[in-house]
VOPAGU-2260 file (C-alpha; in pm, 1 decimal, decimal comma):
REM VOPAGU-2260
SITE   aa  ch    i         X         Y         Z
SITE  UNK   A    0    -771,9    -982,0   -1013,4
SITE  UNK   A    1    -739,4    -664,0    -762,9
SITE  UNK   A    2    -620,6    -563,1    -460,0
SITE  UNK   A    3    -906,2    -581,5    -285,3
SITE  UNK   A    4   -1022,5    -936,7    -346,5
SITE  UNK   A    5    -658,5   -1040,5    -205,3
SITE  UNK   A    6    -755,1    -901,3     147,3
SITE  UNK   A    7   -1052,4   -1137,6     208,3
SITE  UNK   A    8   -1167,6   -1439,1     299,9
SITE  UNK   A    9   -1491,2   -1608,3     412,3
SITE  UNK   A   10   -1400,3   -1548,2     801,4
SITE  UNK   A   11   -1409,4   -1204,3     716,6
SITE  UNK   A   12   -1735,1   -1171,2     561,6
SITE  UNK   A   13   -2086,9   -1139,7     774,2
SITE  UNK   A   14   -2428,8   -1106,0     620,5
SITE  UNK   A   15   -2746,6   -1003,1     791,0
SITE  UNK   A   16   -2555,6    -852,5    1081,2
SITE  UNK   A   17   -2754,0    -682,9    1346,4
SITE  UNK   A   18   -2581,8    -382,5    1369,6
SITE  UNK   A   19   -2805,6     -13,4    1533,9
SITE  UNK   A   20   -2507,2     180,4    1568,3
SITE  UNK   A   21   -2167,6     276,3    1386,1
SITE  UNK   A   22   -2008,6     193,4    1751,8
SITE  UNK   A   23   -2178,5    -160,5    1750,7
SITE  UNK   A   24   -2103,5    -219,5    1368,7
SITE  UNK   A   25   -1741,1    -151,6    1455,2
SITE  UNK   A   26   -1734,6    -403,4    1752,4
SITE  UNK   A   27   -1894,2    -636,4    1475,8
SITE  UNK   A   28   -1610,4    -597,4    1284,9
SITE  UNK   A   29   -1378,8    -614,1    1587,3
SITE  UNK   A   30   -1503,9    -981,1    1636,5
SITE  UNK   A   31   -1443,1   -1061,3    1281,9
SITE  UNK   A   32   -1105,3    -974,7    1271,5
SITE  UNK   A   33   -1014,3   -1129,6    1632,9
SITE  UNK   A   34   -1174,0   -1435,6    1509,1
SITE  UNK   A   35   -1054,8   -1481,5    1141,9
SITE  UNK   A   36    -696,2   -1237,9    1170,0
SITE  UNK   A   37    -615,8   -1306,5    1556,0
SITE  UNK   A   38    -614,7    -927,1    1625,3
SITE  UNK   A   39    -739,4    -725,3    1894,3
SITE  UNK   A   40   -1136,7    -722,5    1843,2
SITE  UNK   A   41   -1136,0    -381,4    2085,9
SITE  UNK   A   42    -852,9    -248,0    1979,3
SITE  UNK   A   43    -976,8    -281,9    1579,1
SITE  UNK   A   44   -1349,1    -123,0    1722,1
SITE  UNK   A   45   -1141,1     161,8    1890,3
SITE  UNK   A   46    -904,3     231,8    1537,0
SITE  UNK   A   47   -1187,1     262,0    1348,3
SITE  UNK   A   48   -1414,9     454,8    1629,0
SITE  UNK   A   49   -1117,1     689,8    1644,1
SITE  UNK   A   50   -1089,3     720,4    1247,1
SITE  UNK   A   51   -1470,6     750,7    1200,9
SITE  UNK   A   52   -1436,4    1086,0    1503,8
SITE  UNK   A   53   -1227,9    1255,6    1191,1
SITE  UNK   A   54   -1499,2    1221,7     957,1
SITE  UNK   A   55   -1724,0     982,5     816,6
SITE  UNK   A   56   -1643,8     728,8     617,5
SITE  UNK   A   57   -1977,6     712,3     409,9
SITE  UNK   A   58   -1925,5     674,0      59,5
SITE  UNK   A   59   -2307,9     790,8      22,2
SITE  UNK   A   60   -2533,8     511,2    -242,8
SITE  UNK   A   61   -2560,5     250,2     112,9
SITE  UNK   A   62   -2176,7     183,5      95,6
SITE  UNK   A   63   -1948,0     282,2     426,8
SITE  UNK   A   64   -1531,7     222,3     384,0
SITE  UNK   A   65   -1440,1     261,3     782,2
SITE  UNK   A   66   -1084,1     177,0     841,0
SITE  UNK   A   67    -758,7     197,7    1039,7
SITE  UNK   A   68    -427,2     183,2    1151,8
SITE  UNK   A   69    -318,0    -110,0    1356,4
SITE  UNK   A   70       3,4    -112,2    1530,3
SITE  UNK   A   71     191,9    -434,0    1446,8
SITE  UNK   A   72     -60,9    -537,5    1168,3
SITE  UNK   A   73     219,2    -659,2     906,9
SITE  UNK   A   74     -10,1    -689,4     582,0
SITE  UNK   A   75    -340,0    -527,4     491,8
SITE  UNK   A   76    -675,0    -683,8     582,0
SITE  UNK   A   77   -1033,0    -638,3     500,3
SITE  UNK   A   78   -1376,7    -743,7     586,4
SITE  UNK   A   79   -1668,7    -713,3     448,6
SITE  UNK   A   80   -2028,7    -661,0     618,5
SITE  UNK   A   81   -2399,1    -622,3     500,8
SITE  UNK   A   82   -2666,4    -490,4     716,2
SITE  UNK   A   83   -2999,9    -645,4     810,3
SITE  UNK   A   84   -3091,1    -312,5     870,0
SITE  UNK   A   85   -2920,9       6,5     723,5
SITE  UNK   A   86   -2748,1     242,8     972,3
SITE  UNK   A   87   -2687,1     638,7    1006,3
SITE  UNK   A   88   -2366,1     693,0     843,5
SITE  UNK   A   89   -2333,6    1096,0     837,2
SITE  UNK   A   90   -2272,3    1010,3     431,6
SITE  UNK   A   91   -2251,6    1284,9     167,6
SITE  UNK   A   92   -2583,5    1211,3      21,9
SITE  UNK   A   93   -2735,7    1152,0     384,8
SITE  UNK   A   94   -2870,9     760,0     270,2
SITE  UNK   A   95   -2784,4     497,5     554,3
SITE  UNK   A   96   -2556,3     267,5     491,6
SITE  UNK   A   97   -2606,3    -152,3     439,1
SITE  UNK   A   98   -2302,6    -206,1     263,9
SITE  UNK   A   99   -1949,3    -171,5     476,7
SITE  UNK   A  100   -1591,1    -275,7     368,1
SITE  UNK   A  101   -1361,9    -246,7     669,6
SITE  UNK   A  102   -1004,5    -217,1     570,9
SITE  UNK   A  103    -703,7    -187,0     835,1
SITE  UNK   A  104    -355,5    -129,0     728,9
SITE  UNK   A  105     -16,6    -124,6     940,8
SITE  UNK   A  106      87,0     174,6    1141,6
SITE  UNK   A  107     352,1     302,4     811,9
SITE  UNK   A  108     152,7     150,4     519,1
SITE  UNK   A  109      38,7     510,9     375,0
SITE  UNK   A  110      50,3     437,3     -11,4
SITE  UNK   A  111    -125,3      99,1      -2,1
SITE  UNK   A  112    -391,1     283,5     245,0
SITE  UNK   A  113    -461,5     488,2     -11,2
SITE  UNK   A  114    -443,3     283,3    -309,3
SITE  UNK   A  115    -665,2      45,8    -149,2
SITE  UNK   A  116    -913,2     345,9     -99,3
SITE  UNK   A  117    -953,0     433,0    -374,7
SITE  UNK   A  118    -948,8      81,7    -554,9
SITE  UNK   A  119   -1304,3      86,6    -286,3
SITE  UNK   A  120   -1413,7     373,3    -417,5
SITE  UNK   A  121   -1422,8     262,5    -748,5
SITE  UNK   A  122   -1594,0     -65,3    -708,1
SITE  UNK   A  123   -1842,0      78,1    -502,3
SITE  UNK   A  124   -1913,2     355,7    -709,8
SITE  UNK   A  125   -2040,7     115,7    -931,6
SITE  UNK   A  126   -2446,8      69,9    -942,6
SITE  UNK   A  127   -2462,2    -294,9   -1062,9
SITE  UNK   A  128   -2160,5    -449,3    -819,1
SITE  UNK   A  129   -2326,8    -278,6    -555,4
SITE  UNK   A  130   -2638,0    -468,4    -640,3
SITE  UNK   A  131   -2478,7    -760,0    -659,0
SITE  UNK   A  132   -2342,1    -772,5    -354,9
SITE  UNK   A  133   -2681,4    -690,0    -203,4
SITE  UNK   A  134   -2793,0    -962,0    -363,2
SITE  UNK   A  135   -2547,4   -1237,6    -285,9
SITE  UNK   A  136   -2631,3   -1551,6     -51,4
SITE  UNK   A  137   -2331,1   -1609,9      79,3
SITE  UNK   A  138   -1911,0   -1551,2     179,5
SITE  UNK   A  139   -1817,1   -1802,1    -117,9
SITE  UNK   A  140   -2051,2   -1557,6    -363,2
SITE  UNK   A  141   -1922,1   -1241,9    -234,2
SITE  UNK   A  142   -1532,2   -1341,4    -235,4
SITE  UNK   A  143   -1682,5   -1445,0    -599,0
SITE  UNK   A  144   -1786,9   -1117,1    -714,2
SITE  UNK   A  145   -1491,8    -887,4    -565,8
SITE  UNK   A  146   -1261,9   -1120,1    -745,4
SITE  UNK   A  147   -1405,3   -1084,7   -1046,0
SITE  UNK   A  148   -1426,6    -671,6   -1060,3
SITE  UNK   A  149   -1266,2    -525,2   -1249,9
SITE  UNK   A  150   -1141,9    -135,4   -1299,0
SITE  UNK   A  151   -1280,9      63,8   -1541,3
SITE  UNK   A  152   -1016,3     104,7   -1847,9
């Protein structure tokens, strides 16, 4: 198992999601988290607004990582979202993006940020899981198949 799979669960997971805009995908994911974590919807939409102002978090190949900072957030969470339709991300290699894992982290949690990071980068740098995950029907499938990723040895 990985990190990553350990931060989701099926209230956290939205397919098909109607999203134009970065600034309407992160109220999306605002609503995700108030409903399944009990957090602030805005103030989730407004950490990751403010993150996404520093630079984009495109990963470039579809795939966006936005996340954030949330004051009195005690333990990591994630979501994950796919696109009906893909959105301007700003990525590296200019593609819209379809594919977004959202991960917030408490206020002081700077080494697990970044070791969750780049445990995303790694799975999504990855042609087939990315295809995959386009391809899955449902929360239950997608919990499924970031369980069973592995890292590269």
């Amino acid at each position: 198992m990985n990190q990553i799979a350990d931060l989701l669960s099926a209230s956290n997971i939205a397919l098909d999601v109607e999203a134009p805009t970065k600034a309407r995908l992160f109220e999306v994911a605002g609503s995700l988290f108030a409903s399944g974590a009990a957090l602030d919807g805005a103030a989730v939409a407004g950490s990751l607004a403010a993150r996404e102002k520093l630079g984009s978090t495109g990963l470039g190949q579809g795939v966006a990582i936005p996340h954030g900072r949330i004051k009195g957030l005690k333990v990591a969470r994630g979501a994950f979202l796919r696109l009906k339709q893909p959105v301007p991300f700003d990525a590296p290699d200019g593609k819209p993006v379809s594919q977004v894992f959202v991960l917030l982290v408490p206020e002081q949690a700077t080494d697990l940020h970044l070791q969750l990071l780049s445990e995303l980068a790694q799975m999504f740098s990855e042609r087939e899981f990315r295809e995959k995950l386009g391809g899955a029907r449902d929360a239950d499938g997608l919990i499924a198949l970031f369980r069973a990723w592995q890292p590269a040895r």
